[in-house]
Phi, psi and omega in degrees: 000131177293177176315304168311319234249342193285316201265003193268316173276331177294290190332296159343307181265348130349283184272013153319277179302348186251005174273233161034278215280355173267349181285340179249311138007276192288334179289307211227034195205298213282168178311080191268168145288127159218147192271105199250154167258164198240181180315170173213158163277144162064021198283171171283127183243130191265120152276163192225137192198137174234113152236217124326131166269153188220164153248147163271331195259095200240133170208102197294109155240136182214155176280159184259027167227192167221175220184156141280158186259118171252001218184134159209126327157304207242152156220174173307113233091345164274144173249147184237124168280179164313112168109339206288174187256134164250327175214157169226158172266154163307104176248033178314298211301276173331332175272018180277299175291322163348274186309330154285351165272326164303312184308300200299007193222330161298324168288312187275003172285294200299287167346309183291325177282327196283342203288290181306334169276350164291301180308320177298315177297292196281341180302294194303306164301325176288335178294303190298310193300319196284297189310323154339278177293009149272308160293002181252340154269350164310290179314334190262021167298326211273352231066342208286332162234157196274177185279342144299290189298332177293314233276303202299329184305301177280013181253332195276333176274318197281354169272301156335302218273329152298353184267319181304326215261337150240037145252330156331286169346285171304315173294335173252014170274330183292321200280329186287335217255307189302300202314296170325297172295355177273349198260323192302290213294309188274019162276314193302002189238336179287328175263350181276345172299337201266005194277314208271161167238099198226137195307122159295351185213160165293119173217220171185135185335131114216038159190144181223144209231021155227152179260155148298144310325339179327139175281145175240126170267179219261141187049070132248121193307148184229332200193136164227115166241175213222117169292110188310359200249346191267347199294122172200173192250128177252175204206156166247148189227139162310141191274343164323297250231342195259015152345115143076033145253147138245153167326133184100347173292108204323175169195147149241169196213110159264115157269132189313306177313340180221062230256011190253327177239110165322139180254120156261141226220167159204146176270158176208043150169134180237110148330131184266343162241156185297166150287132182257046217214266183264038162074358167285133192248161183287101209242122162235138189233181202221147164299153190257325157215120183205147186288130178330304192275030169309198189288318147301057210222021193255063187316189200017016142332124195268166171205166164259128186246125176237122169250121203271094155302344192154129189277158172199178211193164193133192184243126197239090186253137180302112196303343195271031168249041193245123180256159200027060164310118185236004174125288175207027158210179180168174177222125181268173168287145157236153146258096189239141206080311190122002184213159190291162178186116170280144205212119152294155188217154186251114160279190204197235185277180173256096227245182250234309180311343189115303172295151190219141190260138177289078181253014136296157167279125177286151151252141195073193179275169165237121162294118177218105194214132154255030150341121189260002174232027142345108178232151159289172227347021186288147191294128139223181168224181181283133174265128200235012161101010196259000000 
């Protein structure tokens, strides 16, 4: 080999090599930025739950006789107060018997006035009989009357007094009789009230299942109505995730029809027991203030409930700078010193966002970089956005 060709290849791998030691140089030796994060104050830490709108107050009103439907009050949407009329029965028949039972009972007060005025009368004929037949039994110690004639006295009060006693008799038989017709006229007046159909509470419509002229049978729903006030979203919650919720805890609820305007919302009841199927537990929370004709108002509506279980405060790193995520350790990047490291850390809640607090202690910053040249001890600083 000439000389030339010699020194033309040592130079080559000259600039070879420093093109090399400067390329592992710039990958795995010089100084880089990295983006660390800092404490946050007060975040929310949130749960996520999806169900339903619901009423607790759900209630199938039907008449308790059967009957044609002459009348029907109410549809569906409507709101009704307590007492108001929704639907009637043909009541012609029933109001016949009324009135004949007003008659049986008008008639049996007049039995009853004549029974007694009969008891008076004989009370008064038996007083007269006895007395008569105290004197005649004096007398006839004396002679003064014969002993036929006392003998006719005393057969004459006992025979009176037998006469009291059955109109005594008769008189409490006309009072039993009134009470009975008297029982009568208000059963007759309690089933011509059952012709009527009347809302039991202020509620609102939200199904009506008979038409006019349709027969309604004795329990068969005609209305289903729902109390506005009672109206709540029942939600599924990760039963993981449902730890340290209670009642009084805010929520907000997206309704799939309107998933742009947040509802404030709060619970107010947790199923004491889970689905042991999916693992959930049952969360119901209520608008804290609406209006009856709110947004909540479509039963089986699906919705999303997001619930601020607690605030916390601390450091919230993005799970994918998380290496062996297990739930509740992992290990992140650090910066200390000046220089790179991996570090296990005890992770904590999870937030809606993706991030998770940190409640070990870091030494250093925590790195949250997607940078692909992470080395353990390697030179960095804080990227301070410069």
């Amino acid at each position: 080999m000439s000389s030339r060709a010699f020194k033309v290849g040592a130079a080559l791998v000259v600039v070879i090599s420093l093109i090399l030691a400067g390329g592992y140089y710039w990958r795995f030796i010089r100084e880089i930025p990295v983006r660390t994060i800092v404490p946050e104050q007060n975040v929310e830490i949130r749960v996520f739950g999806v169900g339903t709108i619901e009423a607790q107050v759900v209630s199938k009103v039907g008449f308790q006789i059967s009957g044609k439907v002459v009348a029907v009050e109410a549809d569906q949407g409507d709101f009704v107060k307590a007492g108001s009329l929704l639907a009637k029965l043909d009541d012609a028949a029933q109001i016949a018997k009324l009135k004949r039972s007003e008659a049986a009972q008008r008639q049996a007060a007049a039995n009853l006035a004549k029974t007694e005025a009969q008891r008076e009368r004989a009370e008064i004929a038996y007083q007269q009989k006895k007395s008569v037949n105290a004197r005649r039994q004096t007398l006839v110690g004396r002679g003064s009357v014969s002993r036929e004639a006392a003998e006719d006295a005393q057969a004459a009060e006992e025979i009176a007094l037998g006469d009291a006693r059955i109109i005594e008799a008769d008189t409490k038989v006309a009072s039993v009789l009134q009470e009975d017709a008297a029982s009568q006229r208000q059963l007759d007046s309690v089933v011509l009230a059952q012709h009527e159909l009347r809302a039991p509470f202020d509620a609102r419509v939200i199904a009506r299942s008979k038409e006019l002229g349709g027969i309604a049978n004795v329990g068969e729903a005609v209305f289903t109505l729902i109390a506005p006030e009672s109206i709540w979203v029942k939600a599924y919650v990760d039963e993981a995730l449902a730890g340290g919720l209670a009642i009084g805890h805010p929520a907000l609820v997206r309704l799939r029809s309107d998933m742009n305007t947040p509802v404030e919302a709060e619970i107010v009841r947790i199923d004491q027991e889970n689905d042991r199927l999916t693992e959930e537990r049952r969360v119901y929370v209520r608008c804290r203030a609406c209006d009856p004709r709110h947004q909540l108002r479509y039963l089986g509506e699906q919705a999303e409930v997001e619930i601020v279980k607690a605030t916390a405060s601390g450091l919230f790193v993005p799970l994918r700078f998380i290496e062996g995520y297990g739930g509740r350790s992992g290990t992140i990047w650090s910066l200390h010193n000046g220089r790179l490291a991996r570090q296990p850390v005890q992770l904590g809640e999870r937030l809606l966002d993706g991030r998770v607090q940190i409640i070990s202690r870091v030494a250093g910053e925590v790195v949250a970089d997607d940078r692909i040249d992470l080395r353990e001890g390697r030179a960095a600083r804080r990227y301070d956005g410069s």
